[in-house]
Backbone as CSV, one residue per row, in Angstrom:
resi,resn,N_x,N_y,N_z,CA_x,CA_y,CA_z,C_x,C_y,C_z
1,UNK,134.355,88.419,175.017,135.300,89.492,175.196,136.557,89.166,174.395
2,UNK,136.985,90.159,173.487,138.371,89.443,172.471,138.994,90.656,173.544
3,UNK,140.366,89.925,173.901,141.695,90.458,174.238,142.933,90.696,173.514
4,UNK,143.469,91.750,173.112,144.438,92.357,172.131,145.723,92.373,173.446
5,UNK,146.650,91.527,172.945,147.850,91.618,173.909,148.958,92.157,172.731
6,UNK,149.555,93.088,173.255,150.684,93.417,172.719,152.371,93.496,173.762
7,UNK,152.783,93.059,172.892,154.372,92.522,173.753,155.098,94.045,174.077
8,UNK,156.006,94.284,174.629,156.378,95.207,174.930,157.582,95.295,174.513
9,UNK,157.852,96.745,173.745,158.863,97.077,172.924,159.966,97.538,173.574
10,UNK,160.330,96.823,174.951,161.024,97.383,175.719,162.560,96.927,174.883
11,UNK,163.500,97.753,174.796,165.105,96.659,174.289,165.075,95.333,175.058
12,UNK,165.202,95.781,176.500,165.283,94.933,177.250,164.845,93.272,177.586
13,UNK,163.592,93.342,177.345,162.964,92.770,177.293,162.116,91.646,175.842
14,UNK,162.799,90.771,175.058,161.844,90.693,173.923,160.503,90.331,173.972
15,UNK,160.001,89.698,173.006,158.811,88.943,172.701,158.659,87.573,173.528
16,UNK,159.718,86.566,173.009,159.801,85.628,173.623,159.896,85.454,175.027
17,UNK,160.817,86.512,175.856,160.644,86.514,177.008,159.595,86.781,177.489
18,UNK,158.680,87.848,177.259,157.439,87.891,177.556,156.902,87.211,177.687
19,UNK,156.661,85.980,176.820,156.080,84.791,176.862,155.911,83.506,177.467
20,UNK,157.583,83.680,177.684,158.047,82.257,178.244,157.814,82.660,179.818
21,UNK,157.752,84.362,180.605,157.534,84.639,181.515,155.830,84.268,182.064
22,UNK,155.349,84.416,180.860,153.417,84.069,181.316,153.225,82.438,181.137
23,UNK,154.055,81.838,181.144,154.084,80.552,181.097,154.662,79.498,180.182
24,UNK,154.850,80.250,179.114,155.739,79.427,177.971,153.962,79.024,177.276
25,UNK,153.328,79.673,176.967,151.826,79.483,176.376,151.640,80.099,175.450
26,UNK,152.560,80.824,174.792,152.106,81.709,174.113,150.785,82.730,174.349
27,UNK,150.432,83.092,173.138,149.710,84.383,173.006,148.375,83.950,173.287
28,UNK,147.997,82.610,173.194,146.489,82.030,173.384,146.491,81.575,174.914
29,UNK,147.171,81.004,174.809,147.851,81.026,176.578,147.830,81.962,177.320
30,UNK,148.660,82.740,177.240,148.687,84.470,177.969,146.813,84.947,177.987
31,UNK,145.698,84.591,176.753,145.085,85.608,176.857,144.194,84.497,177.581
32,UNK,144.020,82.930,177.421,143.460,81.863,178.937,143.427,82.409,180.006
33,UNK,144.632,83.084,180.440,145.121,82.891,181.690,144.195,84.170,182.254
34,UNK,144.521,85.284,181.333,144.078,86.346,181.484,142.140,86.133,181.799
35,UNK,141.629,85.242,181.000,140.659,85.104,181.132,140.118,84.736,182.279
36,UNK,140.552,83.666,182.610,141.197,82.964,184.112,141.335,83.987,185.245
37,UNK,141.797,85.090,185.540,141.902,85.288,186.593,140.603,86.554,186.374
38,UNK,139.947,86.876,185.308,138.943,87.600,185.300,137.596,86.779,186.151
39,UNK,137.656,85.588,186.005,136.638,84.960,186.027,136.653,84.558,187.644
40,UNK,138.060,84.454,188.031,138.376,84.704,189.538,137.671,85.371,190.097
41,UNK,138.100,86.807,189.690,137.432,87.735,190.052,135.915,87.936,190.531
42,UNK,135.191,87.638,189.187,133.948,87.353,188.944,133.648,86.758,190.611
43,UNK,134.094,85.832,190.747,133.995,84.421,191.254,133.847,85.169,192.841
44,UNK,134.960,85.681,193.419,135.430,86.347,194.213,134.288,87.795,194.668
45,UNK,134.056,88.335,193.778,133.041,88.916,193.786,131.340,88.394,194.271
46,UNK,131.263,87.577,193.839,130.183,87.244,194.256,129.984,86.425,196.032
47,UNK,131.278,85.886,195.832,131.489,85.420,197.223,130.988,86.757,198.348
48,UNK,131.550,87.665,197.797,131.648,88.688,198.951,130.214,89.421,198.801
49,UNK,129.727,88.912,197.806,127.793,90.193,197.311,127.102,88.366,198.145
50,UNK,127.389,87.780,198.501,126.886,86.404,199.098,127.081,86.824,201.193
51,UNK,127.953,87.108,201.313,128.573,87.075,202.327,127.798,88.591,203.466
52,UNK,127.434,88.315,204.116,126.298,89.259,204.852,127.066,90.452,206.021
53,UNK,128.534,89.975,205.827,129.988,91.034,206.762,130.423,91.275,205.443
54,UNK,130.716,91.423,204.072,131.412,91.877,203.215,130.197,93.002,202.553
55,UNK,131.367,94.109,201.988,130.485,94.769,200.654,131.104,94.497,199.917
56,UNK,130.765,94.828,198.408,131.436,95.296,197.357,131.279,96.543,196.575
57,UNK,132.496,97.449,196.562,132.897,98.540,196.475,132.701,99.293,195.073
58,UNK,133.270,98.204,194.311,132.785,98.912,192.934,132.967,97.217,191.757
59,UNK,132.219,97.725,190.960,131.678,96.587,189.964,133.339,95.870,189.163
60,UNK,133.063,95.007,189.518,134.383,93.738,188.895,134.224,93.838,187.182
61,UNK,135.236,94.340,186.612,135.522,94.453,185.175,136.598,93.725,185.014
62,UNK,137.792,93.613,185.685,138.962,92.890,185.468,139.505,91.630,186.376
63,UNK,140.696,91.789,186.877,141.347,90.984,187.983,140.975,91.671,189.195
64,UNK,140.308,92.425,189.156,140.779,93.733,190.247,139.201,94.153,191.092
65,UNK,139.096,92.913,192.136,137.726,93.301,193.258,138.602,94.320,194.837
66,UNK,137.468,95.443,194.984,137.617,96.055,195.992,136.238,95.842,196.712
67,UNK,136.613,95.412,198.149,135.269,95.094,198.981,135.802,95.557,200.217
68,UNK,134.898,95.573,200.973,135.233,95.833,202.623,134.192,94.813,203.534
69,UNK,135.033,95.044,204.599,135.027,94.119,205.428,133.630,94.794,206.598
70,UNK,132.503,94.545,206.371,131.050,94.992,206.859,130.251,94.319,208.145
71,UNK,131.202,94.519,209.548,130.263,93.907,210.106,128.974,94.878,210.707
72,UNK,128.347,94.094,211.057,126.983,95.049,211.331,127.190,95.735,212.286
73,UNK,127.789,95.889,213.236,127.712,96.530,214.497,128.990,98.179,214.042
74,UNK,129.278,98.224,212.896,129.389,99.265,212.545,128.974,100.270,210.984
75,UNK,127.535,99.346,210.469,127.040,99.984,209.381,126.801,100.621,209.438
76,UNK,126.797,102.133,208.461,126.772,103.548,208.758,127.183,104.418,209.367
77,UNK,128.301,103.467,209.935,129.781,104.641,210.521,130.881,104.464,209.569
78,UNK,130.746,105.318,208.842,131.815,105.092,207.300,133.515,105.677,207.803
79,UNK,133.549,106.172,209.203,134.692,106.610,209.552,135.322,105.508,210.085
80,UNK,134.164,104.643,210.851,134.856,103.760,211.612,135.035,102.421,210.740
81,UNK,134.243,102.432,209.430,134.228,101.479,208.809,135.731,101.574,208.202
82,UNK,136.110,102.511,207.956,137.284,102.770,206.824,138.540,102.314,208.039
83,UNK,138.682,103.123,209.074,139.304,102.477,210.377,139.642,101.048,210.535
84,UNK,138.605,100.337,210.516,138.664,98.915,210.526,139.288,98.414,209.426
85,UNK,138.757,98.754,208.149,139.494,97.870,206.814,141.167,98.591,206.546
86,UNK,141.678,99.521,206.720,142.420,100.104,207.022,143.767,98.791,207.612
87,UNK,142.858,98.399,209.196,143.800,98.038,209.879,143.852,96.585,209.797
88,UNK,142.878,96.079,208.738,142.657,94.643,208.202,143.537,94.941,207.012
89,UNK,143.896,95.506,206.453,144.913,95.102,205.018,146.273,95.522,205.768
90,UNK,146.261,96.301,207.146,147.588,96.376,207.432,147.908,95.176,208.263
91,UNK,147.098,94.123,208.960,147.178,93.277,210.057,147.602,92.173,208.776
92,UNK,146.615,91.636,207.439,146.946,90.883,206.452,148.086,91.086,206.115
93,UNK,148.894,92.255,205.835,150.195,92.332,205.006,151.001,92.053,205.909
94,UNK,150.992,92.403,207.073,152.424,92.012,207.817,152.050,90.483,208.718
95,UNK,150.738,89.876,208.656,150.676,88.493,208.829,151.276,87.857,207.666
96,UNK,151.333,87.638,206.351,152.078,86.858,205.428,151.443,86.082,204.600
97,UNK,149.407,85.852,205.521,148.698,84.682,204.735,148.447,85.524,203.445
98,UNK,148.317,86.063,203.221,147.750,87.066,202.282,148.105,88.278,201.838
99,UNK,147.963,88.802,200.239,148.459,90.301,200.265,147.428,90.796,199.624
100,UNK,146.582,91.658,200.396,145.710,92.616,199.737,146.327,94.073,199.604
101,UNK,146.318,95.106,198.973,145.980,96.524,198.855,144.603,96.811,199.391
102,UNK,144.962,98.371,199.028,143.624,99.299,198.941,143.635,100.423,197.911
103,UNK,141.961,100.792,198.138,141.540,101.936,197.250,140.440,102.700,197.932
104,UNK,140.329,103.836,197.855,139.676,104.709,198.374,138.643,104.806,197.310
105,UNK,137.021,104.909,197.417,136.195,104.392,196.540,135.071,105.443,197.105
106,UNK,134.820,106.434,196.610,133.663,107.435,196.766,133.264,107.779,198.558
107,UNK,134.855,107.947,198.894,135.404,108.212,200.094,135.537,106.582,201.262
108,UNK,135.390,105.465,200.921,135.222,104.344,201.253,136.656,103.673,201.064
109,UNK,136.996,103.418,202.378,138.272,102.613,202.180,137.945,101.302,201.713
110,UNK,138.179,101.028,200.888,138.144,98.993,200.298,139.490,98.249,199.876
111,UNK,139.036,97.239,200.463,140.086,96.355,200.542,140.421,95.768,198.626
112,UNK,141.775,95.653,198.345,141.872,95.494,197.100,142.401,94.270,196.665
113,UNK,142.031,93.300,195.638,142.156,92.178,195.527,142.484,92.314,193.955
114,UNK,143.356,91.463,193.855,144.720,91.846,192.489,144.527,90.352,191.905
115,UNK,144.169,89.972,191.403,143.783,88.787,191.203,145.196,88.127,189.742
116,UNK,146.213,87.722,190.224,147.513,88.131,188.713,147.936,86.641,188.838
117,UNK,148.657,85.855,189.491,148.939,84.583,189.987,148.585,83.659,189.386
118,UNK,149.466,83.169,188.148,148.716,82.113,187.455,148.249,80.700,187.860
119,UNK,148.480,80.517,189.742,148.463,79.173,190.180,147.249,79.514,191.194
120,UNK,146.003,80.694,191.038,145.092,80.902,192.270,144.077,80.486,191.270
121,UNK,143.653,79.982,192.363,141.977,79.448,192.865,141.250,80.114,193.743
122,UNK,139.901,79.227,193.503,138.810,79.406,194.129,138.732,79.377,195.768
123,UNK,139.578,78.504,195.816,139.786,77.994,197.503,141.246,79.032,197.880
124,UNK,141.838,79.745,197.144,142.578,80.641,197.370,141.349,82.294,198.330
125,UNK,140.834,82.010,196.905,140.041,83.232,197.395,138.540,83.237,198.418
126,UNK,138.492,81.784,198.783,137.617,81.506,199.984,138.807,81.867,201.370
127,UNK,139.822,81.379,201.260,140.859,81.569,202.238,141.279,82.919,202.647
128,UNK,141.210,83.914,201.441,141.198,85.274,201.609,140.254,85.644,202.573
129,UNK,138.884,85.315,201.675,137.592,86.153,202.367,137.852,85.743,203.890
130,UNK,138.053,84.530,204.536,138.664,83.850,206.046,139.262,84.687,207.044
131,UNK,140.380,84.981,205.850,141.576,85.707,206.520,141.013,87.246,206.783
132,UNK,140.501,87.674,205.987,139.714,89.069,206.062,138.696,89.169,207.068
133,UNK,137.519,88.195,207.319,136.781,88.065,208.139,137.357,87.639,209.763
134,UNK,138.736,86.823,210.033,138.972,86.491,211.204,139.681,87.782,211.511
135,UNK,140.121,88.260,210.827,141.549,89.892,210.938,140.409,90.530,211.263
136,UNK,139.171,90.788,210.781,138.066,91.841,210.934,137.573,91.876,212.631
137,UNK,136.953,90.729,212.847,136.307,89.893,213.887,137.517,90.584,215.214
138,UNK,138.876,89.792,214.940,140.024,90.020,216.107,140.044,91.367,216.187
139,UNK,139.776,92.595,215.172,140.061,93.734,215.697,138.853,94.561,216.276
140,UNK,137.641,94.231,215.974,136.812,94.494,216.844,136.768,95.025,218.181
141,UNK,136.184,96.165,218.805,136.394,96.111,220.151,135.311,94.988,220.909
């Protein structure tokens, strides 16, 4: 995959800052990193197509996995499924371990995973799937 980065012609903002903001790596650097958190992704993705309470929502192209949180005792209630992940990215955001989003996905609420952080790992995103699965589990009736 070749990556075309272009700096942003903001006044504000130059070249160099751009740079020294993605790490002081320059342009081969910037597009590592970039590679790097694709592969996260990747990574992250499969955890959750592994994982027998997770789905995955739509196919990993970038930084950017959406999955939901699938336990069995509500497969094929897509109202109550969306309910639940819903109140798992709202229970995650105002707990602090974690910040997921969402996306609404061929009427499917999924949980959204932003993968940008030039200091995450693998064991970052095992800790996620944790945090998602114990938030899931506790809200259960």
């Amino acid at each position: 995959m070749v990556f075309r980065i272009r700096l942003s012609a903001n006044p504000r903002i130059s070249g160099a800052e751009t740079l020294e903001h993605a790490g002081g790596k320059g342009r081969r650097g910037l597009a590592a990193t970039i590679r790097r958190h694709n592969d996260l992704a990747r990574y992250l993705a499969a955890q959750v197509e592994l994982a027998r309470d997770f789905e995955l929502c739509a196919p990993v192209e970038l930084s950017i996995v959406c999955f939901r949180y699938l336990p069995e005792a509500l497969r094929g209630d897509n109202e109550r499924l969306n309910a639940l992940n819903k109140q798992i990215m709202e229970t995650v955001q105002s707990g602090g371990e974690a910040f997921i989003t969402n996306a609404v996905l061929g009427g499917r609420f999924a949980l959204r995973a932003c993968i940008l952080h030039y200091d995450t790992n693998e064991d970052d995103l095992d800790a996620l799937l944790r945090i998602v699965r114990k938030t899931g589990e506790a809200l259960l009736p």
